[in-house]
GUKENU-884291 format. One record per residue (C-alpha): residue in one letter; x, y, z. Coordinates in steps of 0.001 Angstrom, whole numbers, padded with zeros to 6 digits, always signed. Example, Ala and Ser with C-alpha at 12.3 -4.5 7.8 and 13.67 -1.06 7.14 Angstrom:
# residues 2
a+012300-004500+007800s+013670-001060+007140
//
This chain:
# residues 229
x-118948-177046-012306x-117162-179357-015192x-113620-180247-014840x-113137-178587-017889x-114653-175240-016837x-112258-175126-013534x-109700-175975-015726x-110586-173099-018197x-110894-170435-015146x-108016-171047-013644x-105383-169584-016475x-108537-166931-017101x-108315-163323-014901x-112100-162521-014698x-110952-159206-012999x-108743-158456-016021x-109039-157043-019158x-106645-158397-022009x-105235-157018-025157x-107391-158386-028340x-104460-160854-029066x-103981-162570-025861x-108080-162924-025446x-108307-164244-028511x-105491-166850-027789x-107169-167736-024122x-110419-168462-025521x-109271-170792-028284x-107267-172823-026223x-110117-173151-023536x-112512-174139-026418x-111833-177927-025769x-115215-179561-026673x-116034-182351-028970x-117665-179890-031220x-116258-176642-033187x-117195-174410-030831x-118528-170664-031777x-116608-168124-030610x-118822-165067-029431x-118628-161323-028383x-120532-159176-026458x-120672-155352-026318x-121655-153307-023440x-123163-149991-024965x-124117-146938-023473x-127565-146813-025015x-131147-147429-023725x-132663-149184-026590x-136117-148321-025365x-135824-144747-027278x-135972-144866-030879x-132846-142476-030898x-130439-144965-029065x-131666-148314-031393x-128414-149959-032941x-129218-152642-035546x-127018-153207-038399x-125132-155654-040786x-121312-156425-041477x-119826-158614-043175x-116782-160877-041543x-113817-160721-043624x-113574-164655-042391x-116980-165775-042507x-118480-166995-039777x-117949-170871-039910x-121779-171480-040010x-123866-172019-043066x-127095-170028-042888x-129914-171407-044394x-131511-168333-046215x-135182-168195-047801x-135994-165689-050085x-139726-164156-051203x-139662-163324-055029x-141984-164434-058192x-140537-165010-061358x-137031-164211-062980x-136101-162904-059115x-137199-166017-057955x-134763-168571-060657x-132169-165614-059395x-131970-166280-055808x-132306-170197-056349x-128787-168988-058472x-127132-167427-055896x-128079-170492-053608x-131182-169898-051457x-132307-172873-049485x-136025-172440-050029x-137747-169823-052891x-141911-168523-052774x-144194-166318-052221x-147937-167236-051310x-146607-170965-051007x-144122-170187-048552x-146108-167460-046620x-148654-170634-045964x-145508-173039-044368x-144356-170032-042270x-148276-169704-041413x-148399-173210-040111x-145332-173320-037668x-143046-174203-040276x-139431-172173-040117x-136639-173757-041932x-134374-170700-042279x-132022-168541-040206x-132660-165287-042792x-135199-164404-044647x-135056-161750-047695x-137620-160515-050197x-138359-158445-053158x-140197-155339-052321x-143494-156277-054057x-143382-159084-051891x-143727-156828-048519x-147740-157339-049086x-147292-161023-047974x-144496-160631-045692x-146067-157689-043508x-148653-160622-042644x-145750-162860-041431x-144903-160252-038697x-145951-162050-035699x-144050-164866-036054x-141239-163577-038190x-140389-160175-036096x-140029-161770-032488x-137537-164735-033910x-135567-161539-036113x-136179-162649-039383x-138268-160366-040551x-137303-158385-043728x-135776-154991-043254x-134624-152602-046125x-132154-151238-043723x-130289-154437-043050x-130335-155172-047206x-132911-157581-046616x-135673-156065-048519x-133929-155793-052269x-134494-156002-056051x-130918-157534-056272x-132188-160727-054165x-128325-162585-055493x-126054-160373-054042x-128392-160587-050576x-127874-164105-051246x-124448-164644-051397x-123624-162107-048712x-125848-164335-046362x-124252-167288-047155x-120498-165359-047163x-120461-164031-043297x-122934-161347-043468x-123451-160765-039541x-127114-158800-038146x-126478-157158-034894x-129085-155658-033153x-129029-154192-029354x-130558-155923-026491x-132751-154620-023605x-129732-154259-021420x-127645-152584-024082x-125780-155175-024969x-124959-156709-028605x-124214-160669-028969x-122988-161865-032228x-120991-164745-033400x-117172-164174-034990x-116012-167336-035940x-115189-171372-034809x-112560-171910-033068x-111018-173962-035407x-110523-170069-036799x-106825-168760-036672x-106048-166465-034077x-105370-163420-036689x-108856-164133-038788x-110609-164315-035505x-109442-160726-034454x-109774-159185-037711x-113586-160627-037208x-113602-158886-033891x-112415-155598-035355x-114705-155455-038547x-118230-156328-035639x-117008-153587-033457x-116193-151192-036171x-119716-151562-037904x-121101-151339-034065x-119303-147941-033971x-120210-146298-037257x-123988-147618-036508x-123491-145161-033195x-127240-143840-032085x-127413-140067-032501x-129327-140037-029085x-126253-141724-027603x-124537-139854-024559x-121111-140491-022871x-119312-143395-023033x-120570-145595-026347x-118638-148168-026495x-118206-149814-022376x-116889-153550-021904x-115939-155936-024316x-116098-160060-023707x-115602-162821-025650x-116278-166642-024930x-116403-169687-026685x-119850-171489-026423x-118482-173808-023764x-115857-171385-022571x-115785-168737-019715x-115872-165200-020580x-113057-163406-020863x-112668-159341-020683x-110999-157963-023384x-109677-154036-023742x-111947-151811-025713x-108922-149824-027037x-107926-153134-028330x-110815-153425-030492x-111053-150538-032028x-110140-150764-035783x-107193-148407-036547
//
């Protein structure tokens, strides 16, 4: 163990859950590295995401960003396509970019599309659907309005999606973040994780609540706490 990790577990309680603040305001100040570190949540939920009825997979977007500049490629022909290269996609195609994907070649962290581009995309769902990138009309990824998916990409827009174990890891923030735009961040995730609430979902939703900065220990934080008034 680092120097700097004893030095971040000693002022941290692992037994202990804090208020939203006072997590917040641990896991900044043990976010000492060289780099901007991400600060990170995770959600214990009281799902089984085997059964269709207890999936939870959604979008929000952070009132604060996220600190991180997606690179975002979009599948459209023709005025759609001169649209999204508007609203600042990093790479535009259709057949052309269905080929690079083809060959290995994934230079994007989202991926959106027209839907008469779904013909070429549903090939692409090998090697898009395991990495999450593939297209999803749910998550506004699939659109005719291929700008506003755009911009909402590049503005904060968060996918959250729940893991094996039940549990939900998303980035809020840097932690060059304030303390207050880092908890309202933390609010709006958990809030969208609570209106996208399975209907198969029995007892207790919403379990245990951590947060961490990507060098940082975990830290417990109160679920009441959370919970957008």
């Amino acid at each position: 163990m680092t120097k700097r990790m004893k030095a971040a577990l000693a002022v941290v309680d692992r037994e202990k859950a804090y208020g939203l603040g006072e997590a917040v305001k641990l896991v900044k100040s043990n976010a000492k590295a060289k780099f901007d570190e991400t600060i990170e949540v995770a959600l214990n939920l009281g799902v089984d995401p085997r059964h269709a009825d207890q999936m939870v997979r959604g979008v929000v977007l952070l009132p604060n960003g996220t600190g991180k500049t997606l690179r975002v490629a979009v599948f459209a022909k023709g005025p759609k396509a001169d649209e999204a290269k508007a609203a600042g996609a990093d790479i535009v195609g259709a057949d052309d970019l269905a080929a690079q994907i083809t060959e290995g070649k994934i230079e994007f962290d989202r991926c959106i599309a027209t839907p008469d581009m779904m013909g070429v995309v549903g090939r692409l769902g090998k090697v898009l659907g395991p990495r999450g990138l593939m297209p999803n009309p749910k998550l506004g990824t699939v659109t005719m309005d291929v700008a506003a998916a755009v911009k909402a990409a590049k503005g904060g827009q968060v996918e959250f999606r729940v893991e094996k174990a039940g549990l939900i890891h998303a980035g809020v923030g840097k932690a060059s973040f304030s303390e207050g735009h880092l908890e309202q961040n933390v609010k709006a995730l958990v809030d969208a994780v609570m209106k996208a609430k399975p209907t198969g979902a029995k007892g207790t939703y919403l379990k245990r609540v951590s947060m961490s900065s990507t060098m940082g220990p975990g830290v417990k934080v109160e679920v009441q706490s959370v919970l957008a008034v």
